[in-house]
C-alpha positions as CSV (number, residue, x, y, z in Angstrom):
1,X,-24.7,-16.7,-5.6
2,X,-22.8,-13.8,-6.4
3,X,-18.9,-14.5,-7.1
4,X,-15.9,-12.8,-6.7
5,X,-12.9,-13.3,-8.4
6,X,-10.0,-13.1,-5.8
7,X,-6.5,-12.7,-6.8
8,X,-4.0,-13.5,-3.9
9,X,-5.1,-16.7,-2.2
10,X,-2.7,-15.6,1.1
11,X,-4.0,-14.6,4.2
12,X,-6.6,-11.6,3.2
13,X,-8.3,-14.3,0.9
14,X,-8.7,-16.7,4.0
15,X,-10.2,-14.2,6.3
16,X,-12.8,-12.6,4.2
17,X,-14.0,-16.4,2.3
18,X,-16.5,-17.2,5.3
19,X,-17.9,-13.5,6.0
20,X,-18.7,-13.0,2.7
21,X,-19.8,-16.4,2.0
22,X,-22.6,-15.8,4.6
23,X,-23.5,-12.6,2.7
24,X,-24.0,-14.0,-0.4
25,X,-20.7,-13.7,-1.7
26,X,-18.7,-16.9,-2.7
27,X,-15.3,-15.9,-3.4
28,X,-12.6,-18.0,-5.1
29,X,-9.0,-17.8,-5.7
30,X,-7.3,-16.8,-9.3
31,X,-3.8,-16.4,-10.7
32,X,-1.6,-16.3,-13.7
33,X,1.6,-16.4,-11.8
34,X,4.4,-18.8,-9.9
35,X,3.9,-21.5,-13.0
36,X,2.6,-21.3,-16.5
37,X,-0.3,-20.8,-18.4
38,X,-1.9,-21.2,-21.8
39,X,-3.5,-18.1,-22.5
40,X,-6.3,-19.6,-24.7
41,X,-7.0,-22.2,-21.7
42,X,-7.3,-20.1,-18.5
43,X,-6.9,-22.8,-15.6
44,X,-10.6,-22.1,-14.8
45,X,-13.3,-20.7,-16.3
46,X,-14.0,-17.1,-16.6
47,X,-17.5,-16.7,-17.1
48,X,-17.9,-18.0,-13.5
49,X,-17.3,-14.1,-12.1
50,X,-19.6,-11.0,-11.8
51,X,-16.7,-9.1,-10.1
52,X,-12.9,-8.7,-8.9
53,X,-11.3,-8.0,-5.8
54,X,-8.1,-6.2,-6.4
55,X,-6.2,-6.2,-9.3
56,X,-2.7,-8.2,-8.8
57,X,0.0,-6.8,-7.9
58,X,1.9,-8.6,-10.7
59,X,0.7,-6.0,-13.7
60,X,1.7,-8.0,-16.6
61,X,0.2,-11.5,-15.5
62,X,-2.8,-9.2,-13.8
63,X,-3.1,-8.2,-17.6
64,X,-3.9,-11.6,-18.9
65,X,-5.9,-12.3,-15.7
66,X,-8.1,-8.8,-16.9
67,X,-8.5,-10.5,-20.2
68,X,-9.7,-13.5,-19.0
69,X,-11.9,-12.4,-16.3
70,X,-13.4,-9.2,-17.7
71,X,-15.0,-8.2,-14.8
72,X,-14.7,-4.6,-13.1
73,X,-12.9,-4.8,-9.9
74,X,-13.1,-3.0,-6.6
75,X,-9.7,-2.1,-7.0
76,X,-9.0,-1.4,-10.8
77,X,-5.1,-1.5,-12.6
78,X,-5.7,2.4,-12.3
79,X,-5.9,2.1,-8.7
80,X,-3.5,0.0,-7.4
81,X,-0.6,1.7,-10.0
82,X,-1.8,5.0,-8.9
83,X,-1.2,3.7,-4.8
84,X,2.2,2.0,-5.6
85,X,3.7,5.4,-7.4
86,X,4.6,6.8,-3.8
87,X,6.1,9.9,-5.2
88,X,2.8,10.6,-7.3
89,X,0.7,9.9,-4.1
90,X,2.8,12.6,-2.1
91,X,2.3,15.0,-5.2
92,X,-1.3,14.6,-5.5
93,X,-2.1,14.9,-2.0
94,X,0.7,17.8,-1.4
95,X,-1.4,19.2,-4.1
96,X,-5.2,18.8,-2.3
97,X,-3.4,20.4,1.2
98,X,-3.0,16.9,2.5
99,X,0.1,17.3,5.1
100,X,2.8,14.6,4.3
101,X,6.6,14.4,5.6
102,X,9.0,16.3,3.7
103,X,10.0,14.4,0.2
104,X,12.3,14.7,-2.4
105,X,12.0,12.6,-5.4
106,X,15.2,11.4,-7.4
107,X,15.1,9.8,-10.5
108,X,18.4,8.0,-11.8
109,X,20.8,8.4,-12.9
110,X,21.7,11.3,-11.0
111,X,24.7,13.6,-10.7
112,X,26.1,13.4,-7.0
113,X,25.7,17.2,-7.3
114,X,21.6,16.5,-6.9
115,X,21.8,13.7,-4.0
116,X,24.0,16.2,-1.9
117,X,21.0,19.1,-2.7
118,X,18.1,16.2,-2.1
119,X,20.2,15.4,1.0
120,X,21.0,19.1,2.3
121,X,16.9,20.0,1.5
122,X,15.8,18.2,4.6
123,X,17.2,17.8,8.2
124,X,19.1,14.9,9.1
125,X,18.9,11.8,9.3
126,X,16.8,11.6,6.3
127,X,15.0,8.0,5.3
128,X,15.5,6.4,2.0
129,X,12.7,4.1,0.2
130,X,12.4,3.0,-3.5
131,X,9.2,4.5,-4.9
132,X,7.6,1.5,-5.5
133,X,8.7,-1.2,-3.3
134,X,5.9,-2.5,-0.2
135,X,6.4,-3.8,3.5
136,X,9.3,-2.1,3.9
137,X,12.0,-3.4,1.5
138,X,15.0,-1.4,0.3
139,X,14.1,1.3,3.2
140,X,17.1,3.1,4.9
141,X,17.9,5.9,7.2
142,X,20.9,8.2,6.5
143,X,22.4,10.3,10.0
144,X,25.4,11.8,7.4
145,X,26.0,12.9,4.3
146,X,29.0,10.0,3.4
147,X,26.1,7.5,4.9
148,X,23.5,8.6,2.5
149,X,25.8,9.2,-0.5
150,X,26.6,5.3,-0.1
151,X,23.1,4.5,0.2
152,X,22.8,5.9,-2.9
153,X,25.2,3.9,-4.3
154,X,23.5,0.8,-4.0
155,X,20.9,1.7,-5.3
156,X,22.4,2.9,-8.5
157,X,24.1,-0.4,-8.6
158,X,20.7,-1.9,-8.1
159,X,19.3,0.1,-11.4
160,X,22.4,-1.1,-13.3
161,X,20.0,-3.6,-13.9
162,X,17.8,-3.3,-16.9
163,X,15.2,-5.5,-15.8
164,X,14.4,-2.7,-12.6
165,X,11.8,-0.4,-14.5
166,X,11.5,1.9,-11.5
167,X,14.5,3.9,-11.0
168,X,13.3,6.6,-8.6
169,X,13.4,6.7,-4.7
170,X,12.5,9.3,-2.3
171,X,14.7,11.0,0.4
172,X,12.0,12.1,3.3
173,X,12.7,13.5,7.0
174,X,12.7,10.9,9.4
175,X,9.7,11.9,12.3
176,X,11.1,10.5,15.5
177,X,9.2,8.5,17.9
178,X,6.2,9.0,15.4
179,X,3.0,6.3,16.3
180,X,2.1,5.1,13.2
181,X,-1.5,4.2,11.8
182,X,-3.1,2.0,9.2
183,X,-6.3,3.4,8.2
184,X,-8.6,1.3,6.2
185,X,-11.2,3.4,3.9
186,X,-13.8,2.1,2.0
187,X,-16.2,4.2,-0.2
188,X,-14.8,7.3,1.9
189,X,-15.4,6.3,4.9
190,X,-13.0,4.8,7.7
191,X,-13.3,1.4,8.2
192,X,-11.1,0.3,10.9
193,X,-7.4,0.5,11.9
194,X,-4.6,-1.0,13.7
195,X,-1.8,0.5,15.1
196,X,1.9,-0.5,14.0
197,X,3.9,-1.2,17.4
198,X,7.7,-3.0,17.8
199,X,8.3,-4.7,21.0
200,X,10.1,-2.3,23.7
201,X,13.4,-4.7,23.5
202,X,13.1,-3.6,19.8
203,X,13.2,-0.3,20.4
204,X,15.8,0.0,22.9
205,X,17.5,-2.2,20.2
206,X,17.4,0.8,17.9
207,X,14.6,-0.2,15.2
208,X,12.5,2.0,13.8
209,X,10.6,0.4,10.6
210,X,7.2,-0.4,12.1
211,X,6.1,-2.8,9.2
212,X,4.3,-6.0,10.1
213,X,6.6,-8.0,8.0
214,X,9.6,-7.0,9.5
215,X,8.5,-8.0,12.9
216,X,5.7,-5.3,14.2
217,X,2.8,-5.8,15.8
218,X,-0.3,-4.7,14.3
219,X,-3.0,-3.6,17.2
220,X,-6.8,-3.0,16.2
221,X,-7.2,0.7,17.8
222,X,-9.6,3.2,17.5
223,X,-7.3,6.3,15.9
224,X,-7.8,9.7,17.1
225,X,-10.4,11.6,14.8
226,X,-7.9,13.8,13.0
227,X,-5.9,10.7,11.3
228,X,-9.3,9.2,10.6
229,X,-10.1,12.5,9.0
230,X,-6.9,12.2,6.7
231,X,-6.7,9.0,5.9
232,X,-10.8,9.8,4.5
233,X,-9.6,12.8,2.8
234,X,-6.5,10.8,1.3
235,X,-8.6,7.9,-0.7
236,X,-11.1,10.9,-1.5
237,X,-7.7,12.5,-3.4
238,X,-6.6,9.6,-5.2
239,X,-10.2,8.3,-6.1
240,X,-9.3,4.9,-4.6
241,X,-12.4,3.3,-3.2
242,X,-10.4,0.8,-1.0
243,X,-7.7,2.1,0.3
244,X,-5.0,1.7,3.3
245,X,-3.4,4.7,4.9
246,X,-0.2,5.1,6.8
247,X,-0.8,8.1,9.0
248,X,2.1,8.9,10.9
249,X,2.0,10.8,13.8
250,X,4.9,12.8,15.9
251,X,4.4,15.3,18.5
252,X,1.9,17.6,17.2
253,X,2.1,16.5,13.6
254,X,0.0,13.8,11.8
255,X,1.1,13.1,8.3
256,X,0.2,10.4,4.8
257,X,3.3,8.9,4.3
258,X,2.1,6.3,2.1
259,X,-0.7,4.2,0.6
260,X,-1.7,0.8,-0.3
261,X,-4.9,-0.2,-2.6
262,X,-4.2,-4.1,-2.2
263,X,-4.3,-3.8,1.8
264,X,-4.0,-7.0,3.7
265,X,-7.2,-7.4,5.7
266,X,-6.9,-8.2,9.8
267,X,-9.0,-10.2,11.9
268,X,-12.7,-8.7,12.0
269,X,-12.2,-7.3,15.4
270,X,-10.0,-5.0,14.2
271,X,-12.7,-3.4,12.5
272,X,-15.7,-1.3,13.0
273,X,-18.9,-2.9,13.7
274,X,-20.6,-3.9,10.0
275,X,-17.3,-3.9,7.7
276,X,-18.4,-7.2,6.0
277,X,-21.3,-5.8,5.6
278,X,-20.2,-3.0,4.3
279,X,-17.3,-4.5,2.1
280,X,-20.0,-7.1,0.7
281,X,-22.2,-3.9,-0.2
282,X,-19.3,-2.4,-2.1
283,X,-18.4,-5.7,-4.0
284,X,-21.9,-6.0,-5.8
285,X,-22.4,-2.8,-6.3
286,X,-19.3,-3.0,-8.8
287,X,-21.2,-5.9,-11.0
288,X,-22.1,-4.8,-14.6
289,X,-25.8,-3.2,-15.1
């Protein structure tokens, strides 16, 4: 039996065990993180594999995992740095006439002269998100100058720290009452999606963040053929063979605000009919010759 190398035994790990299983596929859980390891006795054995998932999140232990497995993965380091750099996905697909909201990248430290001119470039209220942060965290929205100057302070107070590598975030425009998408791709192709939806109370509560893990509800839908046409021509941009896609949409404008190649996969029937097939395809066709 073919098997896969899986690094994140959470809840994508226990939906996709069985499909897979039943196509030939056994798939089995690996770390090097939350404990310790030696690193000439990897806590199973490493010839077992003919393949990886996704590469961990975690680079540095994902580095020793690399080592140990040396397998090519679905997902390769390349790949999953190349979805986390926000800013860099915005570029790249601002450069391959990819619509996206409006962005302005700062990099600290910076002068308050440059956070007023990041804050004057786009209409109010403006959001805030670290460049490399998932599921929402650190993501603010600014209605006033004073507000987003303080933001900002945070943040800086937050890169005080010398252990935060990262010290860039992104002021965007903030697209009001904007239906937002999660487009899964795989080999160019659209998979599947889900819809991001909070509760009315919520929004008559005044939240806006649509991420699952602050509290949204993620509904399989069928998306309307022009964000299935983005999200297709986003993971053909960044060369990312499995790829999630936020597409964002607001009145008469559909944008890629961002990207994520370690997506968490849903139940099945959030998918088009064959993924597992589809997804087992891709997985061996990554093995060595």
């Amino acid at each position: 039996m073919f098997r896969l190398a899986f690094a994140n035994a959470a809840e994508t790990f226990e939906r996709v065990r069985d499909p897979l299983a039943a196509r030939g596929i056994d798939v089995e859980a690996v770390s090097a993180t939350r404990g310790s390891y030696s690193l000439a006795a990897p806590p199973f054995d490493p010839d077992d594999f003919d393949a990886g998932f996704v590469f961990p999140g975690r680079v540095m232990e994902g580095g020793v995992l690399d080592a140990w497995l040396d397998v090519p993965w679905l997902n390769d380091r390349e790949a999953v740095l190349t979805s986390r750099n926000k800013a860099g996905v915005l570029a790249t697909l601002e450069r391959a006439g990819i619509p996206t909201p409006e962005s302005v990248l700062v990099s600290n430290p910076a002068e308050t002269a440059d956070l007023v001119d990041a804050y004057e470039a786009i209409p109010d209220p403006v959001v805030l998100k670290p460049n490399s942060t998932t599921r929402g965290i650190g993501v603010a929205k600014a209605r006033d100058l004073d507000s987003f100057l303080g933001v900002c302070d945070y943040l800086d107070l937050v890169h005080d720290y010398r252990a935060t590598a990262d010290r860039s975030f992104l002021v965007q425009e903030y697209l009001p009452d904007a239906r937002d998408y999660r487009v899964m791709v795989l080999d160019g192709e659209a998979v599947g999606a889900v819809e991001r939806r909070l509760a009315a109370a919520d929004v008559e509560s005044g939240r806006w963040k649509h991420n699952v893990h602050r509290g949204a509800e993620a509904v399989g839908v069928d998306p309307p053929a022009r964000v299935r046409a983005l999200a297709e021509r986003t993971a053909d941009a960044l060369g990312v063979r499995f790829l999630g896609v936020d597409v964002l949409v607001s009145g008469e404008r559909a944008v890629v605000n961002e990207t994520n190649a370690r997506p968490t996969i849903d139940e099945d029937e959030k998918y088009d009919a064959g993924f597992y097939d589809r997804l087992a395809d891709a997985v061996r066709s990554i093995t060595r010759s």
